[in-house]
C-alpha angles and dihedrals in degrees: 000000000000118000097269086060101037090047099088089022085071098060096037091049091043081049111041077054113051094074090071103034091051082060085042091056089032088241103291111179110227096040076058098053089043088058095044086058103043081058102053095032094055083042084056094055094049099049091050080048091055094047092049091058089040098059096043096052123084099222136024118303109232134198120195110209111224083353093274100140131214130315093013087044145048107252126183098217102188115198124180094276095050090050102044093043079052099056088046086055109042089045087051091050096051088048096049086050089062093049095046097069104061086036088062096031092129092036128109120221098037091152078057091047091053097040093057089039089059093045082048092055091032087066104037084054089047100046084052105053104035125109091203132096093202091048093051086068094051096058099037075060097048081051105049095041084058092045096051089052101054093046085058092052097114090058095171094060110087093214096050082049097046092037087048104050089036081059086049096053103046081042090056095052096044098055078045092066091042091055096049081055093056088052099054090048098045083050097051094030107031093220137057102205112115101222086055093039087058099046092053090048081053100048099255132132117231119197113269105002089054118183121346128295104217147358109331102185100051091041091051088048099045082030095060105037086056091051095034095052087042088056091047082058093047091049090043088240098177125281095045091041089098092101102048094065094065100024099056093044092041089060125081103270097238079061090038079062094057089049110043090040110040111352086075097051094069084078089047095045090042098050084045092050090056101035101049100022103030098032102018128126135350106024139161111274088247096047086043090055091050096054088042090056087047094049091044094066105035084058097058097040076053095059084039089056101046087038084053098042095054098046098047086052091071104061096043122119093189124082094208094044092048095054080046095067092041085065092054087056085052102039078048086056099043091049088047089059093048096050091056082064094203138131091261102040088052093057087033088056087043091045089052100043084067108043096046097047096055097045087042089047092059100040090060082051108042083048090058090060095061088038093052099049084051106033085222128109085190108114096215087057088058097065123138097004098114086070086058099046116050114179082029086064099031083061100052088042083057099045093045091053087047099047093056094052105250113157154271074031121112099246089053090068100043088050096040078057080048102051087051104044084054099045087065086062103031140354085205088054090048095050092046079074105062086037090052095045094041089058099041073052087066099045094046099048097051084057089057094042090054092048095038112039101015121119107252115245095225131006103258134186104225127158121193113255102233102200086067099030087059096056089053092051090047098054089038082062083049093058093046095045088052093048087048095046101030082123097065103031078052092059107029103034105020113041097043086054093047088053097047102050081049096072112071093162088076093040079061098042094057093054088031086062092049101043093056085071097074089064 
């Protein structure tokens, strides 16, 4: 099994086995967390070795599962997005497992915890590296069942159960839509592999499944309005936001942080894979109408969703709640970049994955630490802690900064891409931008203020745990590296990743090559 293949095996093996092993140790709690960190450490080396190979190769890397190759079979095609979206993930996963430890130090069913954690990671990698439309939702599902259980962690507080089955159910009927979509494809295609699905968009015969089956502008039509409504649900575009608010503050905050920060994105990254490889470049003027109208909407949705977001910030009591809604203004951006469906939005909208995710990512984290000395999301309890907690403080400080986009911080860049992929469109889309960001400003700043300069409730006695602390100071130096060095990782990482997913005359010829063996 080469490494495109063995990247999301590590995490689903570490985790279909814990459960035993953990009987095996007793469950005892550090042999766990060492576990939990061999899998996604190895999981992390696999993924930087992936991206290494990614990123040296020309065209796309493939794996054939059972060697059975594409259409007949499922394949994994890794391009340089996919890879480099990978990497971002799998480091953030290992991170957010230190910090977990000390985070659910009073808390019973870590070896749960972990299992779930690794399925959650197992499907985020899977959902970024396959070639296929049918194993996409497999692993959005994989995904999602692990994400409604760990919101649910805390299953004797009312708010983590009813936040969690009230996720499950928007989820449910979200992959339901997806899979209505696939149908329809299947029906009108007569494939779902994306490398076949866009040949045949594009007016080209692929061994074994041969021309289309049906009507191909009406199914893509029906087909993408389904999928793309399903992802909108994934991302939390308003109006299907309404889960994300309670779902993201009910979960323990090490898990608040996956979410937030890379859980989202698989709505973001799907709708990318079928507007820009399936749908991208040269098409037929009724095919081309049906993916403007598409991008159309999902651009505007997109401004609803960043104005929405700012200005719900502002009237949260709630910390977690409040970072919440600030993922639903960036979702809202990010969505906003894809639908432009341009060179530049494109690496504007890959810039930003990153970016956001990592900032988001630690100020989940740096949140929980406050959250976890006072056992309160509520902002007002947190007063006066930052005094107390130094490199704590010094990290939301950083990830605040960054979210709003001052520089040289990393987020500045990616929505300074942003600002100018937008402005070719519209100067009203670009400034939605800079009023979006001012009043999230507000909203941020009155959180620092209160844990900074608020009088403390009680007098406690509270030391920083160092072992979390640390991970937030290192991801606050990460934000800071990215927005010093935005010129190079442009240039290096980005724009080799936007050309390549582009295309999408080399992501079929890959799979093309192969399939013509089957002849």
């Amino acid at each position: 099994m080469n490494v495109v293949g063995l990247t999301p095996i590590i995490p689903i093996v570490f985790a279909f086995a814990l459960p035993l092993f953990s009987i095996l140790i007793k469950g005892d709690r550090k042999i766990v967390q060492a576990y939990a960190l061999i899998g996604t450490g190895l999981t992390l080396i696999s993924a930087f070795k992936l991206f290494q190979l990614a990123y040296s190769s020309s065209t796309p890397l493939v794996y054939t599962f059972g060697k059975w190759v594409a259409p007949i079979g499922i394949v994994y095609e890794v391009d340089k997005l996919g890879a480099l979206i990978a990497l971002v993930t799998a480091a953030l996963m290992f991170l957010i497992t230190i910090y977990s430890y000390r985070y659910l130090e009073h808390e019973e069913g870590l070896e749960w915890y972990y299992t779930l954690y690794l399925g959650l990671e197992a499907g985020l990698l899977g959902v970024l590296l396959t070639g296929d439309a049918f194993n996409l939702f497999v692993m959005i599902e994989v995904t999602s069942i692990a994400a409604y259980a760990l919101v649910m962690f805390y299953r004797d507080r009312g708010d983590s159960v009813t936040a969690g089955l009230k996720y499950a159910l928007i989820g449910a009927v979200g992959t339901t839509m997806y899979f209505l979509a696939l149908g329809v494809f299947y029906g009108a295609f007569g494939t779902v592999n994306f490398a076949d699905l866009s040949a045949k968009v594009h007016g080209m015969s692929f061994p074994v499944t041969g021309t289309p089956v049906g009507n191909i502008i009406l199914a893509s039509g029906v087909a993408l309005a389904l999928a793309t409504w399903a992802f909108l649900i994934k991302a939390a575009i308003v109006p299907n936001h309404f889960w994300l608010p309670e779902a993201h503050p009910a979960a323990p905050s090490p898990i608040s942080a996956v979410l937030s920060g890379l859980v989202v994105n698989v709505g973001v990254y799907a709708l990318i894979r079928f507007l820009y490889t399936v749908y991208g470049g040269q098409l037929t003027p009724e095919l081309a109408h049906v993916v403007s109208m598409l991008s159309t909407i999902v651009i505007v949705l997109g401004a609803i969703s960043a104005l929405f977001g700012a200005l719900m910030m502002n009237v949260q009591k709630d910390v977690k709640k409040l970072i919440a809604y600030s993922t639903i203004m960036h979702m809202g951006y990010l969505f906003m970049a894809v639908g432009l469906g341009t060179q530049l939005g494109l690496q504007a909208a890959l810039f930003h994955i990153i970016n956001h995710s990592i900032a988001k990512a630690l100020l989940f984290l740096a949140a929980g630490v406050f959250i976890h000395a006072v056992g309160s999301r509520n902002i007002d309890d947190l007063a006066g802690l930052g005094r107390r907690m130094p490199i704590t403080t010094f990290s939301l400080a950083i990830a605040t900064l960054s979210l709003v986009g001052i520089p040289p911080l990393n987020v500045f860049f990616s929505k300074l891409l942003l600002f100018n992929a937008l402005m070719e469109r519209s100067f009203g889309l670009a400034l939605m931008i800079v009023i979006s960001s001012v009043i999230a400003l507000v909203a941020y700043m009155r959180v620092f203020y209160v844990i900074w300069l608020g009088k403390p409730k009680e007098n406690l006695e509270i030391k920083e745990p160092m072992s979390m602390s640390l991970v937030c100071l290192l991801l606050a130096l990460t934000c800071l590296i990215l927005g010093l060095a935005a010129p190079v990782i442009l240039d290096k990482l980005i724009e080799p990743a936007t050309v390549q997913a582009l295309n999408y005359q080399k992501y079929i010829g890959v799979i093309l090559e192969l399939a013509k063996n089957l002849r």
